[in-house]
C-alpha positions in Angstrom: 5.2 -25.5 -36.1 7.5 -28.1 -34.8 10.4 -29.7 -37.1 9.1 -33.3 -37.3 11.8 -35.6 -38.0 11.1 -39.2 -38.8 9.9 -41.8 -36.2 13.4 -42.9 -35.3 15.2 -39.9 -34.6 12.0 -38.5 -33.1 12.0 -41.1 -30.6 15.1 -42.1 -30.2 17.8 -39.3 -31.7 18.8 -42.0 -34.8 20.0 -40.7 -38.3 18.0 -37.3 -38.8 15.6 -37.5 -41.7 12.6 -35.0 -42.4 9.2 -36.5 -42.5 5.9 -35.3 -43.2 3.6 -38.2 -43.1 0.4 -37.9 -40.9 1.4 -41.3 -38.5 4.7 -38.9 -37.2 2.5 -35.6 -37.0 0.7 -37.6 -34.9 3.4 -38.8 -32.8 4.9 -34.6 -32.8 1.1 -34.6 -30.9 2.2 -36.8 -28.4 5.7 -35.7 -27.4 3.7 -32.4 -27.1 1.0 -33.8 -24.8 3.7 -35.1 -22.7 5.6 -31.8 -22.7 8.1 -32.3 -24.8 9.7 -29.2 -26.3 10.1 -28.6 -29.6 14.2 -28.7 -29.4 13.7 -32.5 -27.4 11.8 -33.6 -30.1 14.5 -32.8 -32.5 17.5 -34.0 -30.2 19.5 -36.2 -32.7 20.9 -38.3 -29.8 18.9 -40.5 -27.4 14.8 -41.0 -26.6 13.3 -37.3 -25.2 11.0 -39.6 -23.1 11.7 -42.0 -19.9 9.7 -44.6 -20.8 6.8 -45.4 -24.1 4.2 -48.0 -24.3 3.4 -50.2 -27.6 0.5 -48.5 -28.0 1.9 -44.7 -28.0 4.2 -45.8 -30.7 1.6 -47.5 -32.9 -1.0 -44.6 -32.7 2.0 -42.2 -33.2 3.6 -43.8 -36.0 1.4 -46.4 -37.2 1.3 -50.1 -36.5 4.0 -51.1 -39.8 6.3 -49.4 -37.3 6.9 -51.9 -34.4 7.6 -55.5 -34.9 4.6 -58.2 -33.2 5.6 -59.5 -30.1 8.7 -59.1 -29.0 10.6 -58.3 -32.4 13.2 -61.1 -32.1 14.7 -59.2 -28.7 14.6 -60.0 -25.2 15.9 -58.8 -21.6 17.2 -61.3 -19.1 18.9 -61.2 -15.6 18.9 -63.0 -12.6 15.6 -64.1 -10.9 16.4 -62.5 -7.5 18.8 -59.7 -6.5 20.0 -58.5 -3.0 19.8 -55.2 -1.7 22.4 -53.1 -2.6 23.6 -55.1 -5.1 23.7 -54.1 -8.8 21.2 -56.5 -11.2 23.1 -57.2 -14.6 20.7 -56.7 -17.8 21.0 -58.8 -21.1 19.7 -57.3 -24.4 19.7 -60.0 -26.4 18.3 -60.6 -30.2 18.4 -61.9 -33.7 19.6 -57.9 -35.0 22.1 -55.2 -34.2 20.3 -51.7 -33.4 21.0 -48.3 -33.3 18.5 -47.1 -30.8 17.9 -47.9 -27.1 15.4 -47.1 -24.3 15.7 -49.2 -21.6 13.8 -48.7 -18.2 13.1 -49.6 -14.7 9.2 -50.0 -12.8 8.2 -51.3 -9.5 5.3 -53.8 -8.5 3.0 -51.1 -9.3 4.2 -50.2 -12.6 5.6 -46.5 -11.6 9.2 -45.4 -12.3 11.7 -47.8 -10.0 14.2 -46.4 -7.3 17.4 -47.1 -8.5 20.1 -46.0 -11.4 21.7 -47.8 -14.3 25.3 -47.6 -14.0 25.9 -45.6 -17.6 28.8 -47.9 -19.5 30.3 -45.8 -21.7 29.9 -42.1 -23.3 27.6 -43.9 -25.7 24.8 -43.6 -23.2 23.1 -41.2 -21.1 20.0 -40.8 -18.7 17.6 -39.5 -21.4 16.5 -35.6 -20.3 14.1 -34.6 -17.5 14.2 -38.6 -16.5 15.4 -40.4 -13.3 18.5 -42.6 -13.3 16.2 -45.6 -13.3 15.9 -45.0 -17.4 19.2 -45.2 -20.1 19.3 -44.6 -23.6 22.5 -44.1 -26.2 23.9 -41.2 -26.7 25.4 -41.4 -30.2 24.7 -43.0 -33.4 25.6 -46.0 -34.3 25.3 -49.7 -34.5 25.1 -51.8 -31.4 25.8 -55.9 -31.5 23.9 -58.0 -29.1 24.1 -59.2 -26.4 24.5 -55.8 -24.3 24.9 -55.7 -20.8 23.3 -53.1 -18.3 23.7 -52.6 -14.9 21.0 -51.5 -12.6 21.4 -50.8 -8.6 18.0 -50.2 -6.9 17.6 -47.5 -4.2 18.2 -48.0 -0.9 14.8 -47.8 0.4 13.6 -50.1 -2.9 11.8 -53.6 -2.1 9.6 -55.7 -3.9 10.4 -56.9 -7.7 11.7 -54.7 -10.4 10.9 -55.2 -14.1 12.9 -54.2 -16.9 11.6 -52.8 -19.9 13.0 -51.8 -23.2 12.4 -50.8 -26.5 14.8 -50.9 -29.5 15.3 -49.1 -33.3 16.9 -51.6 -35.3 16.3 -49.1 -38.5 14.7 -46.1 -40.7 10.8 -47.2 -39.2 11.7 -50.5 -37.3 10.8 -50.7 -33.8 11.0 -53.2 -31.7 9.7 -54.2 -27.8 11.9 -57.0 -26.4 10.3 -59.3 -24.0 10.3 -57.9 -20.6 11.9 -59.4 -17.4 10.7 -59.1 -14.0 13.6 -59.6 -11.0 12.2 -60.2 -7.3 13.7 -59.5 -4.4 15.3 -61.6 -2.2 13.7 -59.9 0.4 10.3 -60.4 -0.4 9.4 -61.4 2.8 9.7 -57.6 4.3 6.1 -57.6 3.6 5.1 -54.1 5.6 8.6 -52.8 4.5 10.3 -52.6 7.5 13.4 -50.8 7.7 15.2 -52.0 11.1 18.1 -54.0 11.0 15.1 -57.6 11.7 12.8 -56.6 8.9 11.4 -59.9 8.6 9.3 -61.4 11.6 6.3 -63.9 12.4 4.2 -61.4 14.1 4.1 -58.8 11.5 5.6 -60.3 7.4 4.4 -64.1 8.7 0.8 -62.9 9.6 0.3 -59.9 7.5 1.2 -63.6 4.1 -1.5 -65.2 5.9 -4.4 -62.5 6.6 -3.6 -61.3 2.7 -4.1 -65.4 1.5 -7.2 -65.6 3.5 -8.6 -62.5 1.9 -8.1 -60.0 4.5 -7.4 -56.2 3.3 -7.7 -52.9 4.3 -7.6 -52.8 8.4 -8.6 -56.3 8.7 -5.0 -57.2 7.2 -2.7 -54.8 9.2 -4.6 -54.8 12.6 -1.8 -54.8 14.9 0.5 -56.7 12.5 3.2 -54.2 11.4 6.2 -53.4 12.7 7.0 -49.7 14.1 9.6 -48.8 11.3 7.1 -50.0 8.4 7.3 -48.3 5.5 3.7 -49.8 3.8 0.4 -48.9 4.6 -2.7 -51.7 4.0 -3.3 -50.9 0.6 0.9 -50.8 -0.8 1.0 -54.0 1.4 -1.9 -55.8 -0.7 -0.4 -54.5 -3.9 3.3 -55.1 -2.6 1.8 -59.3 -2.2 -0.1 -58.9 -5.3 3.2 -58.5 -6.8 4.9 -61.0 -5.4 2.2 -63.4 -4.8 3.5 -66.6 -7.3 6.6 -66.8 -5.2 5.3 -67.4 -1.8 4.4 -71.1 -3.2 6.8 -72.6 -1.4 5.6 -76.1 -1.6 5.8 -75.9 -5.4 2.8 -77.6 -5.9 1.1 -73.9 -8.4 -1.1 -72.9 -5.6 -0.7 -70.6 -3.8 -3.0 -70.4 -0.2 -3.4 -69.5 3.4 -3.9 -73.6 4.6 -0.9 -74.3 2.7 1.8 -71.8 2.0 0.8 -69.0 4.6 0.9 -71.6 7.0 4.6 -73.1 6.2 5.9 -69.3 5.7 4.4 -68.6 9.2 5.7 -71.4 10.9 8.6 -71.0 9.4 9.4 -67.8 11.1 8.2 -68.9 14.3 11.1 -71.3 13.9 9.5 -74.4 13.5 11.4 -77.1 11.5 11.1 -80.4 9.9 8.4 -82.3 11.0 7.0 -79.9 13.2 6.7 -77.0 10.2 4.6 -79.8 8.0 2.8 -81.7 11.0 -1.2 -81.1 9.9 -0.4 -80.3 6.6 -0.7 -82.4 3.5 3.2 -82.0 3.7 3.5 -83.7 6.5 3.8 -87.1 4.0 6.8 -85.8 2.6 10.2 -86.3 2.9 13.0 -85.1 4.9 14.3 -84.1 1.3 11.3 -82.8 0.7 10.8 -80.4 3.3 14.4 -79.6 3.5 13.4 -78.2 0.2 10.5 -75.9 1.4 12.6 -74.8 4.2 15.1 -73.9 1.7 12.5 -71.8 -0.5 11.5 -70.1 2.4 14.5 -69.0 3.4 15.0 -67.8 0.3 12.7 -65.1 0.7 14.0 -63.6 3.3 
């Protein structure tokens, strides 16, 4: 029978405590289900799992147990980051805590490439995890803001978003709000890994086939380049993700007549007049366009 301790420490490893109530035999159920042993589920220091949802907590522990919404915490960092370049965290709130999980995903939701740089012997990759998720290592009270760094792997692209959840005391949970980084290569549509990952014949078309509706074969046909790295269907997930920030005209919409047309353009090396000329852009500005050209470039 395992030693249930209560939610806090069970989770996250904060000021032991004996519990017998049915919401944290529950939650012993779950650590179990995920193959948790029974000496991880009694580790005073730091969460014995990588990553946990709302919902896991609530059926485990019972809903009194995690704050609505985001609890009075959130995560923040910068809205792009370059590769191999480390993305700063803020965990930010209206409390001090005691407990921390804090974790990366990719566009598709599974665990990110990348490590946290660990600050301080206070911390630690929790067990049987990849670097891409931190908790503490000891007990005791943390003051906000906190700052994490993260540095995506190497082969990483797309966004990342950062997730985290937080024990502020004896049964108080929270989930701050969650933050979502994109690259600033988001461009390298099929992935490509040569040293010109970004093209017209292969990232340009593949924006424009995926805005008209094109998938499977009918969006890679002859449109990616030797070294990619994406198939059709990580490619249409891969845009999915990063879909709201190809509107580089800034007008909320994002399609093929409009957007996939400037992006293409674009890096076919058309500028000013001649990237707008047909479009509805073409009333705008030299301001104006220097401004899309400026988004677009962005991107890439």
């Amino acid at each position: 029978m395992v030693n249930v301790v209560r939610l806090t420490e069970t989770l996250f490893g904060v000021a032991r405590r004996r519990v017998f109530d049915r919401g944290l035999r529950r939650l012993a159920a779950l650590a179990t289900s995920a193959g948790l042993s029974a000496a991880c589920l009694a580790f005073p220091n730091g969460a014995p799992v990588c990553s946990v949802t709302r919902d896991q907590l609530i059926n485990a522990g019972g809903h009194t147990l995690v704050r609505a919404g985001n609890g009075g915490f959130a995560l923040s960092a910068a809205q792009t980051y370059a590769r191999n370049s480390a993305i700063t965290v803020t965990v930010s709130g209206n409390d001090a805590f005691s407990g921390l999980l804090l974790w990366a995903v990719d566009a598709t939701g599974q665990t990110a490439q990348g490590a946290w740089t660990i600050p301080s012997a206070g911390y630690r990759t929790p067990g049987g995890c990849t670097s891409a998720s931190i908790t503490h290592a000891s007990v005791a009270v943390r003051n906000v803001p906190l700052q994490f760094d993260f540095t995506p792997g190497a082969a990483h692209r797309g966004p990342l978003t950062f997730k985290a959840t937080v024990v502020v005391s004896r049964f108080d949970a929270a989930f701050p709000s969650e933050v979502t980084v994109q690259s600033s290569e988001i461009l390298n549509v099929d992935g490509d890994r040569s040293t010109r990952p970004v093209t017209a014949a292969t990232d340009g078309l593949l924006v424009l086939r995926y805005l008209l509706g094109f998938r499977g074969d009918a969006l890679i046909g002859a449109a990616r380049a030797a070294s990619a790295s994406r198939d059709a269907n990580a490619i249409a997930s891969y845009l999915d993700g990063v879909r709201a920030s190809l509107d580089v005209d800034s007008d909320n919409v994002v399609a093929a007549h409009t957007d996939g047309l400037l992006i293409h353009r674009y890096l076919n090396g058309l500028r000013g007049a001649a990237l707008v000329a047909g479009l509805a852009s073409a009333t705008l500005s030299p301001q104006q366009i220097a401004q899309i050209e400026a988004k677009i470039a962005a991107l890439f």
